[in-house]
matplotlib code that plots the C-alpha trace (Angstrom):
import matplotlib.pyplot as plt

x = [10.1, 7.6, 7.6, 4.9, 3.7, 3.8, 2.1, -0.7, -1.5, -1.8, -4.0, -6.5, -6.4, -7.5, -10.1, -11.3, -11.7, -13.5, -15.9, -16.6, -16.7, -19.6, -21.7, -21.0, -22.2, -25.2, -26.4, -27.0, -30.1, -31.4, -33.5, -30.6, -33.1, -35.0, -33.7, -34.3, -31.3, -29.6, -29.3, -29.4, -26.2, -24.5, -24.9, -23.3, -20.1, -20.1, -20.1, -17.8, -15.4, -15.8, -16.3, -12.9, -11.5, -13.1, -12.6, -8.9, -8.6, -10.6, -9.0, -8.8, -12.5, -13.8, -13.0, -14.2, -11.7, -10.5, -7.0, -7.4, -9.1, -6.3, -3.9, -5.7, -5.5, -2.1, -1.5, -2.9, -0.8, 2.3, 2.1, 3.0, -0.2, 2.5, 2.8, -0.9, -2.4, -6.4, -5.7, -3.1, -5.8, -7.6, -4.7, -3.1, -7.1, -9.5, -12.5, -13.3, -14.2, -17.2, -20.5]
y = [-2.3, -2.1, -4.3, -7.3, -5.3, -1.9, -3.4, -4.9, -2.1, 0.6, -1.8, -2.1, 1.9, 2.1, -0.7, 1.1, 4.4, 3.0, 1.4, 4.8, 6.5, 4.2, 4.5, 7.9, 8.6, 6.8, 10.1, 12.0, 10.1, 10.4, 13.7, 15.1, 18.0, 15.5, 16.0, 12.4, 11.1, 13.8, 12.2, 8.8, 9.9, 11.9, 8.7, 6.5, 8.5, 9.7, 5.7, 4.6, 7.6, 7.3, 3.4, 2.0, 5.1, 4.4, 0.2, 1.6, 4.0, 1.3, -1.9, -2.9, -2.6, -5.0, -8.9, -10.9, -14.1, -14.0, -13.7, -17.3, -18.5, -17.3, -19.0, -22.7, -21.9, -20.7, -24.1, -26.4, -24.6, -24.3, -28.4, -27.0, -29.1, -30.5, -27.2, -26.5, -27.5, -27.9, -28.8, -31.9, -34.3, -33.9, -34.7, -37.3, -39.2, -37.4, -40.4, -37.4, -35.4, -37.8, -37.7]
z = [-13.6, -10.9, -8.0, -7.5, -4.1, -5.8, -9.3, -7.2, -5.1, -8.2, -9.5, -6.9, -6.5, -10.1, -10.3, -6.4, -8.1, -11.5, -8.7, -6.9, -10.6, -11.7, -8.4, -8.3, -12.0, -11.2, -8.7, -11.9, -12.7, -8.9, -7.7, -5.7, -4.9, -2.6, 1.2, 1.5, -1.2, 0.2, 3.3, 1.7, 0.1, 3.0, 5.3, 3.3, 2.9, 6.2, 7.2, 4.9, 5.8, 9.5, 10.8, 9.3, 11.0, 14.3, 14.1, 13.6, 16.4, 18.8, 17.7, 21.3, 22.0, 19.6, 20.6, 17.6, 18.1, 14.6, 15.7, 17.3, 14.0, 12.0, 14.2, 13.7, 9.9, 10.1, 12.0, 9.3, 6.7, 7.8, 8.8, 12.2, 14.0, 16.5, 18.1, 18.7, 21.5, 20.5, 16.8, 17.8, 19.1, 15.9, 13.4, 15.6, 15.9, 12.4, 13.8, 16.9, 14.2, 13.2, 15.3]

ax = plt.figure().add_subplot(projection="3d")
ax.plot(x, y, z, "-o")
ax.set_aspect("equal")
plt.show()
């Protein structure tokens, strides 16, 4: 018997590869002796190869504040509001939230 992890994981490889199967099928109807789809094509793989690598290999030089996000919503689930520090006003008084 698989695991949860492992089941959901196989899954999304399989539905991932049906995706790339269908876009890729759909090149055959293209004129793939044009330089322009060429390059059309190219680009696309070589960016969808290349940025994840680079975001990965440069995590530290992109600042986007989600990991303070994910902490206020990470606050609100857990019911642990009494430990934050800009959420605690709000739960203790909801009327500041009003205009």
């Amino acid at each position: 018997m698989l695991e949860p992890h492992l089941y959901y994981h196989v899954c999304a490889y399989v539905w991932l590869g049906m995706i790339v199967a269908v876009g890729l099928s759909s090149l055959q109807h293209c004129d793939m002796s044009s330089s322009r789809n060429i390059f059309i094509v190219g680009l696309s793989l070589f960016t969808g190869l290349a940025v994840p690598q680079w975001i990965q290999d440069n995590q530290s030089s992109i600042q986007t504040g989600m990991h303070f996000f994910l902490h206020q919503v990470y606050s609100v689930e857990t019911g642990e509001l009494h430990k934050n520090k800009y959420l605690h006003p709000l739960a203790l008084n909801p009327s500041k939230l009003s205009p």
